[in-house]
C-alpha positions as CSV (number, residue, x, y, z in Angstrom):
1,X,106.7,68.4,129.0
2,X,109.3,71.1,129.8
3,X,109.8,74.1,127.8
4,X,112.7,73.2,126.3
5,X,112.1,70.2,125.2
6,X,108.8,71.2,123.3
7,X,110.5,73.8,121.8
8,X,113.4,71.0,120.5
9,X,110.4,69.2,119.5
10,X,109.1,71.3,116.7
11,X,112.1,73.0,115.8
12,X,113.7,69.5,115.2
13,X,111.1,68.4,113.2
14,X,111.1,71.5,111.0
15,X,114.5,70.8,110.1
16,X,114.7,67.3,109.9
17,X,111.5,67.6,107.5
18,X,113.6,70.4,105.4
19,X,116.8,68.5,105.7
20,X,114.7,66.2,104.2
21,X,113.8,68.3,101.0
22,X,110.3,69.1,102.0
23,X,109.7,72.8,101.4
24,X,109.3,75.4,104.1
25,X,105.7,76.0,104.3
26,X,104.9,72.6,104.0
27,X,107.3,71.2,106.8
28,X,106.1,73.8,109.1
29,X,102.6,72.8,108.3
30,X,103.7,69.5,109.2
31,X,105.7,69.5,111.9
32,X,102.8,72.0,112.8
33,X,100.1,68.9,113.0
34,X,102.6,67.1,115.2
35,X,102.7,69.6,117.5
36,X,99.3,70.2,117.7
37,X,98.4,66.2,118.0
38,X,101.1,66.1,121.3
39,X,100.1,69.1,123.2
40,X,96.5,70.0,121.8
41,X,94.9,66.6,122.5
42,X,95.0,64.6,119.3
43,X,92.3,65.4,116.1
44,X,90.0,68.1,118.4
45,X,93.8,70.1,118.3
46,X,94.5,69.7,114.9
47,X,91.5,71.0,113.9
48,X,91.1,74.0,116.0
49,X,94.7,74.4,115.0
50,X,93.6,74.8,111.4
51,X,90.9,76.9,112.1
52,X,92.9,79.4,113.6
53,X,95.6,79.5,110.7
54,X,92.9,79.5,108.1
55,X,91.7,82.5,110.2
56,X,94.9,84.6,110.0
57,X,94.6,84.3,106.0
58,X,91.5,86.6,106.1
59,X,94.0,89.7,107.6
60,X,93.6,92.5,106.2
61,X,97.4,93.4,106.4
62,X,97.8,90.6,103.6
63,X,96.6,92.6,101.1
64,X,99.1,94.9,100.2
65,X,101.9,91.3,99.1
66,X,100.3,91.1,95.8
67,X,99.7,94.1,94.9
68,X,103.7,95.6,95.8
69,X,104.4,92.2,93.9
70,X,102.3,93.2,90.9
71,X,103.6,96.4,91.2
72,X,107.2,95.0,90.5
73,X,106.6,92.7,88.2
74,X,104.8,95.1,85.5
75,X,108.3,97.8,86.5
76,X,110.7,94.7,85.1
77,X,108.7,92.8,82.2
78,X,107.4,96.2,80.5
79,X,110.7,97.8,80.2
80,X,109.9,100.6,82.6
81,X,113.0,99.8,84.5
82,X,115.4,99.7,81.7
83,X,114.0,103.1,80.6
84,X,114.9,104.5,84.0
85,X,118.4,103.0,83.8
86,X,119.1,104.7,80.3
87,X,118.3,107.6,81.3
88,X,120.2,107.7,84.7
89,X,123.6,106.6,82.5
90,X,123.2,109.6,80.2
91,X,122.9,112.4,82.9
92,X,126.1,111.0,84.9
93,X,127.9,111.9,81.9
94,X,131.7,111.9,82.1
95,X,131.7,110.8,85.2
96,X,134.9,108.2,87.4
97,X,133.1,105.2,87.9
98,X,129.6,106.3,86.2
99,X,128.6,102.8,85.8
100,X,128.9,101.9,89.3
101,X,127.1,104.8,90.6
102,X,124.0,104.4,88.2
103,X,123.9,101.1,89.3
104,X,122.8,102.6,92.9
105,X,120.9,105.3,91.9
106,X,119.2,103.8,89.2
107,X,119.2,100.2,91.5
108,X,117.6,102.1,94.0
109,X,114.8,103.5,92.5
110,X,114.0,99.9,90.7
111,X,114.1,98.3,94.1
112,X,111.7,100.6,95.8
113,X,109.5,100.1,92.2
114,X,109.9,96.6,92.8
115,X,110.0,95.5,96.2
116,X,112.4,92.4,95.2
117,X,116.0,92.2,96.0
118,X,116.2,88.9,94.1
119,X,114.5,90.6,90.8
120,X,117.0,93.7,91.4
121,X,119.5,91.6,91.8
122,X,118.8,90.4,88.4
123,X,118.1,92.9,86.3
124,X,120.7,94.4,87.5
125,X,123.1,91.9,87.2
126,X,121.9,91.3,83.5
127,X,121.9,95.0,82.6
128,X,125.0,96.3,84.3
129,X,128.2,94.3,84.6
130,X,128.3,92.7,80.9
131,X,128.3,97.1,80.1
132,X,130.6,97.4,82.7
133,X,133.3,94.7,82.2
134,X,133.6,95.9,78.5
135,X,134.5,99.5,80.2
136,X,137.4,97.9,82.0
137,X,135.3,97.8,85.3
138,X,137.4,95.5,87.8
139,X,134.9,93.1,89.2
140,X,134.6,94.6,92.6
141,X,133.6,98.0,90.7
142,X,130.6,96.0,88.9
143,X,129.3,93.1,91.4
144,X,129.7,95.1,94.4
145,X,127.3,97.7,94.0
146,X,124.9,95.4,93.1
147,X,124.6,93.5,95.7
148,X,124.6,96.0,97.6
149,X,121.8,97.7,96.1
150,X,119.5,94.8,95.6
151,X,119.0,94.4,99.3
152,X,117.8,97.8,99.5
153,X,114.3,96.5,98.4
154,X,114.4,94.7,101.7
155,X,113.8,97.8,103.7
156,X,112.8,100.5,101.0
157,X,108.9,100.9,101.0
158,X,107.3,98.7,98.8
159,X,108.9,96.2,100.4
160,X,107.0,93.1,100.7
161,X,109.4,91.0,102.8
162,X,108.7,94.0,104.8
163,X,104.9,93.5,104.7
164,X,105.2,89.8,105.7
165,X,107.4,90.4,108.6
166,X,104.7,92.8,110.3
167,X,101.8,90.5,109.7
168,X,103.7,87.5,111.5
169,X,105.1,90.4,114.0
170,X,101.8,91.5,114.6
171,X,102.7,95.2,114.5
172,X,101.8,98.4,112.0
173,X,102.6,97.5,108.5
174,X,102.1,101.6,107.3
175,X,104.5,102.0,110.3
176,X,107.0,99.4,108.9
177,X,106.7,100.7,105.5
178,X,107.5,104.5,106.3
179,X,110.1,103.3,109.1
180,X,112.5,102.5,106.4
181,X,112.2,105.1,103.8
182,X,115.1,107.3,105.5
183,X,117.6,104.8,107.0
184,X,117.4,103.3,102.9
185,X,117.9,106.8,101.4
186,X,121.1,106.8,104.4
187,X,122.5,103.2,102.9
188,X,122.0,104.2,99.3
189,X,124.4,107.2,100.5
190,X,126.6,104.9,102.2
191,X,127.1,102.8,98.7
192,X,127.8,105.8,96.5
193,X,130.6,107.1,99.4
194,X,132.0,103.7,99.1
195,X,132.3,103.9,95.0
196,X,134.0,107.3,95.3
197,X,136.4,106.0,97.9
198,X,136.9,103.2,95.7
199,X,137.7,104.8,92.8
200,X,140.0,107.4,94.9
201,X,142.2,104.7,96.2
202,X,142.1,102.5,92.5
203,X,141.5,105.4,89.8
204,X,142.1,101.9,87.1
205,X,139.2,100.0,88.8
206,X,136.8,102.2,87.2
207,X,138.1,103.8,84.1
208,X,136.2,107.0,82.7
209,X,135.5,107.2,78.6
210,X,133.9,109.4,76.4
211,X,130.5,109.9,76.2
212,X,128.4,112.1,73.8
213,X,127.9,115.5,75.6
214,X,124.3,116.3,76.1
215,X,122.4,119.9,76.2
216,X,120.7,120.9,79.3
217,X,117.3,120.6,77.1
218,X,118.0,117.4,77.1
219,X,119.0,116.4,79.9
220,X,115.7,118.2,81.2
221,X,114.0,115.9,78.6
222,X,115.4,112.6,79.8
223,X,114.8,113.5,83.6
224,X,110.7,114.5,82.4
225,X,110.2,111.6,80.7
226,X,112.3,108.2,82.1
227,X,113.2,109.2,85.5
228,X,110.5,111.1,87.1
229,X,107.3,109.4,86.2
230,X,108.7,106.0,87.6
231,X,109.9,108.0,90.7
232,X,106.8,109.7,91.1
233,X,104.7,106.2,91.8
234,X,107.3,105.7,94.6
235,X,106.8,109.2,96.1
236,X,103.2,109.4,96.2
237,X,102.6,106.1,97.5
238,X,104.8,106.7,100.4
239,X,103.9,110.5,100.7
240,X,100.4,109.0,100.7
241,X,100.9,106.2,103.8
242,X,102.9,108.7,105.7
243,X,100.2,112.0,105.3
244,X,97.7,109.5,106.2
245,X,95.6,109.7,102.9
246,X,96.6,106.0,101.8
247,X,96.3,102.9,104.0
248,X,99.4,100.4,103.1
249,X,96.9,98.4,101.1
250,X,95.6,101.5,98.8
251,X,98.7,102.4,98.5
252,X,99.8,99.0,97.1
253,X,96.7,99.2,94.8
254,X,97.4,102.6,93.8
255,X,101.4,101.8,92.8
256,X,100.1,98.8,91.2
257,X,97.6,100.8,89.2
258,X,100.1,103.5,88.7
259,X,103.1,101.3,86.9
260,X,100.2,99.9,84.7
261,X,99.2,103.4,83.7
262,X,103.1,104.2,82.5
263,X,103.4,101.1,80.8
264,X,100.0,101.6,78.5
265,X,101.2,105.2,78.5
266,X,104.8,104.3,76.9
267,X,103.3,101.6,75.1
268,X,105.1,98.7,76.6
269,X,102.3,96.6,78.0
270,X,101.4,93.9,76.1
271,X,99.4,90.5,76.5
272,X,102.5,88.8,77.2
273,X,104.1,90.7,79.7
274,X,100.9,91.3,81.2
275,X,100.7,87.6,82.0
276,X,104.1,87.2,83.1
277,X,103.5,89.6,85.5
278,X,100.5,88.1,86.9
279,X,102.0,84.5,87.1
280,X,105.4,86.1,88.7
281,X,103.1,87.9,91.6
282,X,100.7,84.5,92.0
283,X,103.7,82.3,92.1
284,X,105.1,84.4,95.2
285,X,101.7,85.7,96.3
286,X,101.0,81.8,96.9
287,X,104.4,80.8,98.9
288,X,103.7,83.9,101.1
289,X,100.1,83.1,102.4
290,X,101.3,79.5,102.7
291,X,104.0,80.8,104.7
292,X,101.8,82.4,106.7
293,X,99.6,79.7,108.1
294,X,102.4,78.2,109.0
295,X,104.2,81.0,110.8
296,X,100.5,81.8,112.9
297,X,99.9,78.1,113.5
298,X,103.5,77.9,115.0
299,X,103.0,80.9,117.4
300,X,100.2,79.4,118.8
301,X,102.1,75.9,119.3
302,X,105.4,77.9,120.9
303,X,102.5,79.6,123.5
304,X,100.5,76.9,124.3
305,X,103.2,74.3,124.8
306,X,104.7,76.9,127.3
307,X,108.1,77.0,124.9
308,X,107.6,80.7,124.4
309,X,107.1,82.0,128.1
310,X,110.1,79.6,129.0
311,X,112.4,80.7,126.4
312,X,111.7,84.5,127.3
313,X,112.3,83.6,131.2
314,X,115.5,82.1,130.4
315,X,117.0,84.4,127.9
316,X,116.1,87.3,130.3
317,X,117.1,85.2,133.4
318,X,121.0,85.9,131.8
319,X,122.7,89.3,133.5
320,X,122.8,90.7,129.6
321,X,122.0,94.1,129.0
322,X,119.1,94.7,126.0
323,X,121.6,95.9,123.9
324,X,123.9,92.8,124.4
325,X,120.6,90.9,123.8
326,X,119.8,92.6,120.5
327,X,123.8,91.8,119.3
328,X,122.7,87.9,120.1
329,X,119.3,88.2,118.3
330,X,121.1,90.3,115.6
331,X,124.1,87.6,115.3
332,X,121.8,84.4,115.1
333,X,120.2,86.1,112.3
334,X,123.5,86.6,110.4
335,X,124.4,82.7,111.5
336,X,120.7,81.4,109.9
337,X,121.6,83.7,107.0
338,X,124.6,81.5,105.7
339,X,122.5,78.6,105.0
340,X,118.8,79.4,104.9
341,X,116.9,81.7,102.9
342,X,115.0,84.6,104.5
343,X,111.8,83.7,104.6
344,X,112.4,80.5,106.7
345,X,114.4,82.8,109.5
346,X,111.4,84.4,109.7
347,X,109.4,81.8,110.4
348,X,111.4,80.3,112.9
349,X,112.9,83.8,114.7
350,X,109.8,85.6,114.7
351,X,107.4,84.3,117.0
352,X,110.7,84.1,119.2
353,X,112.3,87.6,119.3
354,X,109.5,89.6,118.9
355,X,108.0,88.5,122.2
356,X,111.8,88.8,123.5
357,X,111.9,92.2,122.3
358,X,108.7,93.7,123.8
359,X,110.2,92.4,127.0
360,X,113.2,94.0,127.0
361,X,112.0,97.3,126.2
362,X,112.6,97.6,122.5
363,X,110.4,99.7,120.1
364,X,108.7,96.8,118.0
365,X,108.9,99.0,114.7
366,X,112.4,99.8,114.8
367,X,113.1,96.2,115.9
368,X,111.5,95.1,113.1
369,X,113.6,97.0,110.8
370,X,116.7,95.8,112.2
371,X,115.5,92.5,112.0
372,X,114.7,93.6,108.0
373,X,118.4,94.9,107.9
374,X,119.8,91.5,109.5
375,X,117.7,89.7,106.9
376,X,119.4,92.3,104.0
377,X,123.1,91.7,105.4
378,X,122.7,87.8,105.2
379,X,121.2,87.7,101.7
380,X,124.9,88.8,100.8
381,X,126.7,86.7,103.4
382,X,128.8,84.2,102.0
383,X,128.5,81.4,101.8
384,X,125.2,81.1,100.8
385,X,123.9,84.3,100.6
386,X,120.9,84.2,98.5
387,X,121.8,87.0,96.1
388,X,125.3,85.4,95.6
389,X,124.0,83.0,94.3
390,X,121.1,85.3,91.9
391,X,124.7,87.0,91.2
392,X,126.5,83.9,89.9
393,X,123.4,82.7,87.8
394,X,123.3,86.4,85.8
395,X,127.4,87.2,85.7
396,X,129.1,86.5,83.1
397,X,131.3,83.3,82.1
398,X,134.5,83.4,84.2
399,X,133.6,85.3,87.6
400,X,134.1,82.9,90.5
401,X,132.2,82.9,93.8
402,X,135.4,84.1,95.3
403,X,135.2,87.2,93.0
404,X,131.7,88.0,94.1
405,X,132.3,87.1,97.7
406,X,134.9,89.5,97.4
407,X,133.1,92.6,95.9
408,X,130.0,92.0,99.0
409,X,132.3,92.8,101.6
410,X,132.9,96.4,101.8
411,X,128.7,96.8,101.4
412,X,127.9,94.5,103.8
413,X,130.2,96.9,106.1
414,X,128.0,99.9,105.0
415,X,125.2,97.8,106.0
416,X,126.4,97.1,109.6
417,X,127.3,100.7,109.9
418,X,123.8,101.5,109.4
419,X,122.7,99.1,111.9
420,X,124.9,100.8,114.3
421,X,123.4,104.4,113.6
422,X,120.0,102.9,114.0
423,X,121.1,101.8,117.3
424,X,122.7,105.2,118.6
425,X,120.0,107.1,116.9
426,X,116.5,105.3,116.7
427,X,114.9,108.4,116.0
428,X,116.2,107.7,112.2
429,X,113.5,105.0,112.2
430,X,110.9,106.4,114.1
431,X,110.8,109.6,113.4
432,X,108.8,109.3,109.7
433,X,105.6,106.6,111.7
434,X,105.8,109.3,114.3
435,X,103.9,111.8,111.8
């Protein structure tokens, strides 16, 4: 069978089994078993096919989903978050658009706690814009930055989409991690010079009010006891991976064990929220392992049908430069982004573009992360933008999909700026696995 007709093959009957209703892993799994009973000679395939995706559970790599997830979970249910929040909102003061830029300060520091864009996204959503609408905030001033912010958990360490997309690359998940601490730190920058332009141009999208003035005793307070504790997980986890004294894995444990610490020390942790937390982090744990047996089973099928050495001898056969490559990888992403979710581009685009990738000469860690930033962009491209959706279900009565579609664009630009600098300057990326 040719190339390209195996590969039509099993990508057809992954989405004919989704268009069907079947859930991801499970239609790969399937469509998986097909593939294996054509082209690795009936049960004996199948079951050396299994073997091998049973096999790439047992990675070590895999560790640290769980743990980041954990992590998370215990930052939301025991308050931890809202803390942080609070105390962000009181030390802006007086401030034109204060609301706006807590949201990406204090959204930032939540999403690198949490590692979720859909749980920032939430909270977020929940905490913010009912506060903010009753300030006058025009809807662009409130939904924007959120959606904005809550895909900074994508590329933020812990980031466990981040995790994931290493173990099906294949490639340094410490490396990953660290890669994305600075160009994150550059996009939360980007957000907060978007508010103030905002706010330059439209003075009555973000009205200021009066706020209780506040002594610099207690401002030093606040900052000792809500902001940096949280903050301090964050730093010495990464500090950890990048001076070599954590592996990705203890540092997941340690942040895990750290968040659990705050929340018995600020007695917040109770029975109840200790078990949400759990079943929140097995529920996901679960989909993510399932996801990848399917993803390393599929690998294997794309190589031993010949579908991935063809694809990479025709894509490279074209007279495109890698950089006109990467804009076609990076725009099929964006396309797959309007109407799947991000874990199933992974599955599909992964064991595709990676070995594309290598052969064109690209760095496979700072790849990765502008494949993580192409998954970021489409979670907030309408129409079906994931967190567009998270947006809708936590907004309040009377904002429209058009509304929020609205307030996404001008971060989705900051976003694509930041892909561009990562392209000029790579060292933005590299620089931080390089120690």
């Amino acid at each position: 069978m040719e190339w390209y007709a195996a590969l039509g093959l099993l990508l057809g009957s992954i989405m004919l089994l989704m268009a069907a209703g079947m859930p991801v892993a499970l239609a790969f799994l399937a469509a998986n078993i097909i593939g294996a009973w054509i082209f690795m000679g009936g049960e004996a395939g199948i079951t050396q096919l299994l073997n091998n995706g049973f096999g790439s559970l047992t990675s070590f790599a895999l560790v640290p989903i769980p743990l980041f997830l954990l992590m998370g979970e215990l930052f939301f249910f025991t308050g931890l978050g809202s803390r942080m929040f609070n105390a962000i909102d009181k030390l802006l003061g007086r401030l034109p658009g204060r609301l706006s830029y807590v949201t990406v300060i204090g959204g930032t520091g939540f999403s690198t706690l949490s590692g979720s864009s859909m749980g920032s996204t939430a909270l977020l959503g929940a905490l913010m814009v009912p506060e903010m609408n009753a300030r006058g905030y025009k809807k662009h001033m409130s939904i924007g930055p959120i959606l904005g912010t809550g895909g900074l958990a994508i590329i933020i360490p812990p980031s466990a989409l981040a995790v994931l997309l290493a173990t099906l690359a294949r490639i340094d998940v410490g490396a990953l991690l660290i890669a994305g601490v600075i160009p994150g730190l550059i996009l939360a920058g980007l957000y907060i010079a978007t508010i103030w332009l905002q706010v330059r141009i439209d003075p009555d999208a973000a009205p200021a009010y009066d706020v209780p003035s506040m002594g610099l005793a207690e401002k030093l307070r606040l900052i000792l006891r809500d902001v940096v504790p949280m903050l301090s997980v964050m730093v010495i986890t990464v500090a950890g991976m990048i001076g070599g004294i954590f592996t990705p894995s203890e540092a997941a444990a340690f942040g895990a064990l750290g968040v659990l610490i705050l929340a018995v020390a600020y007695r917040c942790l109770s029975w109840e929220n200790l078990l949400k937390s759990i079943d929140g982090a097995l529920r996901v744990t679960l989909m993510a392992y399932l996801i990848v047996f399917g993803s390393a089973t599929f690998s294997q099928l794309l190589a031993f049908s010949g579908a991935s050495s063809g694809l990479i001898d025709w894509a490279t056969g074209f007279d495109l430069s890698p950089l006109a490559m990467l804009l076609v990888m990076f725009a099929v992403l964006l396309l797959l982004g309007m109407f799947m979710e991000q874990i199933s581009i992974m599955l599909l685009t992964v064991p595709i573009f990676f070995p594309l990738a290598q052969g064109l000469g690209f760095d496979p860690i700072w790849f990765a992360l502008v494949m993580l930033l192409a998954l970021e962009i489409s979670f907030t491209t309408p129409p079906f933008g994931l967190l567009l959706f998270v947006m809708k279900g936590v907004a309040p009565a009377g904002t429209s999909m058009r509304d929020i579609y609205t307030s996404a664009f001008p971060f989705i630009g900051c976003s694509m700026f930041l892909v561009f600098l990562l392209i000029v300057f790579p060292g933005l990326a590299l620089w931080l696995p390089s120690l």
